[in-house]
N, C-alpha and C positions, 0 to 999 in steps of 0.2 A: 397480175395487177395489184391484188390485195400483199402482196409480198414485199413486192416496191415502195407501198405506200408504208408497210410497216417498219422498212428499212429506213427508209426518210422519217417517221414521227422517230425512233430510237437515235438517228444520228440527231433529230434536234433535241432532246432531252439528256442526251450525254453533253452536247456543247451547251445545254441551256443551263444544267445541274452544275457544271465545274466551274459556274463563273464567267463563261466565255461569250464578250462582246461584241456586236458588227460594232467595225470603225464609226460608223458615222449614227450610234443608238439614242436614241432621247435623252438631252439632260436634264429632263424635267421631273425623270424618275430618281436621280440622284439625292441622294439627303445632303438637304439645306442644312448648313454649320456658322455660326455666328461669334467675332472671336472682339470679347470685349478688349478693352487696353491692359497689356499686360502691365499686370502691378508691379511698380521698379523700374519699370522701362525710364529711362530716364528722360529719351529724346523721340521716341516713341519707333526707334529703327528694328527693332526686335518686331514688336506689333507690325508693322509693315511687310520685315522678312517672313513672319510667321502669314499673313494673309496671302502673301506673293506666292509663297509654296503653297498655302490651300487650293488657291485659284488652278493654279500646275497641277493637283493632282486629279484623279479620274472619279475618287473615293468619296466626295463632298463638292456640293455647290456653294463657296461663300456667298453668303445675303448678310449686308450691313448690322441687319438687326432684323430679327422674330424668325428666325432659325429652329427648323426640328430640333437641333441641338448647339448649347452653345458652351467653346471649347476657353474653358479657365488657366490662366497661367500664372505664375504667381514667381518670379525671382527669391529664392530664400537665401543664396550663398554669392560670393562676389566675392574673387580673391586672386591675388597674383604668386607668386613663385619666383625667385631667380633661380633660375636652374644654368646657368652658365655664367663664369667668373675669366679673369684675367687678375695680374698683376699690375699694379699703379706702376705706372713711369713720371718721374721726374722731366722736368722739362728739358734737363739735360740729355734725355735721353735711359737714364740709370734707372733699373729695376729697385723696387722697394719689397717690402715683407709685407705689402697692404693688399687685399683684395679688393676687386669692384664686379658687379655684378653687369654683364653682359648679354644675356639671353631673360626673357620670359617668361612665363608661362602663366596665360590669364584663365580660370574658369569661372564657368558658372553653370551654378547647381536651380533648378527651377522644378515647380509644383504644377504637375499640369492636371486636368480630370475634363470631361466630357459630360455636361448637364442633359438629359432630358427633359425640354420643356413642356413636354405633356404632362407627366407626371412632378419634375422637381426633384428626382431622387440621378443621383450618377448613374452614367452608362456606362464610363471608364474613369479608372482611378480614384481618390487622387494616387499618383506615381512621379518620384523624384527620377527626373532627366537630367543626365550632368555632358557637358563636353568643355573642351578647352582650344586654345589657341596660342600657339609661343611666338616670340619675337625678338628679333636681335635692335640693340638697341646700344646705342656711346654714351659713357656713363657722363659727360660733360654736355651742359646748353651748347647749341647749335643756335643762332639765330636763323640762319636758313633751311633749318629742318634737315638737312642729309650733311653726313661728313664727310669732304671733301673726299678724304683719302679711303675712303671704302669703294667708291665707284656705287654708291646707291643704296651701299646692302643696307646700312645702319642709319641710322636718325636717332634722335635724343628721344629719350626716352616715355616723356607725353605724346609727340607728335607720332613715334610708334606704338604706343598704346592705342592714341585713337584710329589709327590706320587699321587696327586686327580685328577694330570692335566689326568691321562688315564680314569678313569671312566669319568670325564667330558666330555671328547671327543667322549666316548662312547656313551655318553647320548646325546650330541647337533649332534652326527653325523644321529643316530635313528630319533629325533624330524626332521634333515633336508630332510631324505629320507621317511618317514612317509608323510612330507607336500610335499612332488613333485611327491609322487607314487600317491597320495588319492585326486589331487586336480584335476584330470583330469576329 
């Protein structure tokens, strides 16, 4: 009997030491994480994507405000790329010696860190996070946003810009909550 029991307290101290959670554990025990407006956001979709993935993870309970800890971000870089060119055609039809820029590529560079509001002193970071996003894009206004003869791929150039900014946000929100869940 005493064998059993001591096999069962050792299988729960192996599954309890590595981390390992029943499906359905208290989220009460989770740390509360509190994520001001990120500074730069322009329209405030970054803060949104950034709280939508905290909600998603296992690693932190958003709370609007008064947070064990609350997660700072800070926009430092904003910048695009043409990384893809063609040659100008004449409306004839005839090739020219001009370049125009046809692809993308938008990044953004951000400052993230992790407050401790007990103390006021950081628990992570600060740490620059950078990702990107490319787009293909017709180097001439569209007034109907896609060009006809692409079949959908391309749109003028703003309306493809603002189209990238949501996978972007998607992806720099992942990279910020991936490095504040996994750095502990």
């Amino acid at each position: 009997m005493s064998i059993c029991r001591l096999g069962l307290w050792l299988i729960l101290a192996v599954l309890s030491g590595c981390g390992y959670r029943f499906a359905n554990y208290d989220q009460s025990f989770a740390r509360t994480i509190s994520v001001p407006y990120v500074e730069g956001d322009r329209d405030g979709a970054i803060t949104a994507a950034l709280i939508r993935e905290l909600c998603n993870s296992n690693a932190y309970q958003y709370v609007p405000s008064g947070g064990e800890f609350t997660l700072h971000v800070k926009i430092v870089d904003l910048r695009d790329e043409n990384i893809g060119f063609r040659y100008y055609r004449k409306q004839s039809g005839k090739l020219t010696n001009s370049v125009i820029p046809t692809e993308t590529r938008l990044w953004v560079k951000t400052e993230v860190s992790v407050i401790n509001n007990c103390n006021g002193e950081y628990a992570l970071g600060p740490v620059l996070i950078e990702t990107n996003a490319d787009f293909d894009h017709d180097y001439y206004l569209n007034l109907h946003g896609i060009n006809i003869f692409s079949l959908g791929q391309l749109s003028d150039v703003d309306s493809a810009r603002e189209a990238v900014w949501e996978p972007l946000n998607k992806l720099l929100s992942q990279k910020i909550v991936d490095y504040v869940s996994n750095s502990w």
